[in-house]
C-alpha positions, 0 to 999 in steps of 0.5 A: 414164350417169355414176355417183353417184361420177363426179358427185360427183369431178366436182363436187369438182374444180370446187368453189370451196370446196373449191379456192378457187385456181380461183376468181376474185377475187369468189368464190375467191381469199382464200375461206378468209382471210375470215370474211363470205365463208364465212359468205356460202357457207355461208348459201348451201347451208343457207338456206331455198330454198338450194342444198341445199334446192333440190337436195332438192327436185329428188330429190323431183321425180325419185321423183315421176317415177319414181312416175308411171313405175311406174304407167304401166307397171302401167297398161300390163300391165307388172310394177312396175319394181324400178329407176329408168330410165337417165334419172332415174337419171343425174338422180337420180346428179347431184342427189344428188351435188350434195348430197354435195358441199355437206356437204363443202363444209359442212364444209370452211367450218365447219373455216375459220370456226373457224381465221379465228376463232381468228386473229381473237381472237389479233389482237384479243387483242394490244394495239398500239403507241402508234403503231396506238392509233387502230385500230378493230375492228368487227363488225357496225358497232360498234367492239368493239376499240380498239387491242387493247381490249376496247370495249363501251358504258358504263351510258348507252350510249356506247361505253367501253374496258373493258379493265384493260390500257388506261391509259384504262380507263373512258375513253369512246372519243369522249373517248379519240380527242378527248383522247388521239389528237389532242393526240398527233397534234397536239404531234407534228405541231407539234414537227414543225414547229418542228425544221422551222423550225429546221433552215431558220433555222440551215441545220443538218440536222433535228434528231429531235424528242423523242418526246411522252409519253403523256397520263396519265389519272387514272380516279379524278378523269377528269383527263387530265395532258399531262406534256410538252406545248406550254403554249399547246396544254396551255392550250387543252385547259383551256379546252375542258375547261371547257366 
């Protein structure tokens, strides 16, 4: 018959949780860099009709049998047993190991919960370069960080940077990436092509385009300055904006 003890070493070494390198790419392997899938195990052990409640439930079933056990014996003219059978010991020494090593294992995940979390608020804190600005974060499926930013719905609901480091405090994010982002991307691209077609023209090596200022956005008035940009595209950015 193995021991209380046994079990629960036994069921320690073969924890994905507690030695996430045993397990696979589903279910192991990066464990405990990933916050959904901790939070994934640990609703597995705790949830109604989980893992723990399931192996309480069990340990219920085997005093039950021991109930009936001892009153088999009682009804045979035997005295009333003091202990459990071997046989629903070993059962009862499994399933309560099995419940031993989950608050372990809780444990173990609510400690990770906390160092992923902290790891994430350092990287959402940290404002990025101008060249990540088009990075997102979300949770639950809505942007809550824009390069860094802090992001949260504006008094009608459209979703605004919110964050005095930002020069687009205010802005709304669809604004930002239409108004910011493309006309950054796009002027880049088209200097791109014009250094391209110069270096072809004169056969002489590429020259390095001049690096394209960053719009300027005046919160006061919502007015957008393109301080070095192509006139026909300053233009058309006019024209939309009068729309």
């Amino acid at each position: 018959m193995k021991t209380l003890e046994q079990y629960v070493a036994q069921f320690k070494s073969t924890s994905i949780i507690l030695n996430p390198e045993k397990g696979d790419i589903y279910n192991g392997v990066y464990l405990n860099e990933d916050r959904q899938n901790l939070q994934t195990h640990h609703d597995l052990i705790t949830s109604k009709y989980g893992y723990r409640d399931t192996a309480k439930e069990q340990l219920e079933k085997i005093a039950q049998k021991f109930l009936i056990h001892c009153q088999t014996a009682i009804n045979s003219g035997f005295d009333k047993p003091q202990e459990y059978p071997t046989f629903l010991q070993e059962e009862k020494n499994l399933w309560t190991a099995k419940i031993k090593v989950f608050e372990i294992e809780l444990k173990e995940i609510e400690a990770q919960i906390i160092k992923v979390e902290k790891v994430q608020e350092e990287q959402d804190t940290r404002v990025l370069p101008r060249r990540n600005w088009g990075t997102s974060r979300l949770r639950g499926g809505i942007v809550y960080r824009q390069a860094g930013w802090k992001v949260k719905p504006n008094r009608i609901g459209i979703l605004s940077i919110a964050d005095k480091r930002s020069p687009f405090d205010q802005m709304t994010l669809p604004r930002f990436k239409r108004e910011i982002l493309l006309p950054l991307a796009k002027e880049t691209s088209f200097r791109q092509r014009q250094a391209d077609k110069k270096a072809k023209k004169t056969g002489e090596p590429k020259e390095p385009i001049q690096k394209v200022k960053t719009p300027k956005f005046i919160k006061e008035t919502g007015v957008i300055e393109y301080p070095d940009y192509t006139k026909d595209w300053v233009e058309l950015q006019k024209q939309k904006l009068q729309k």
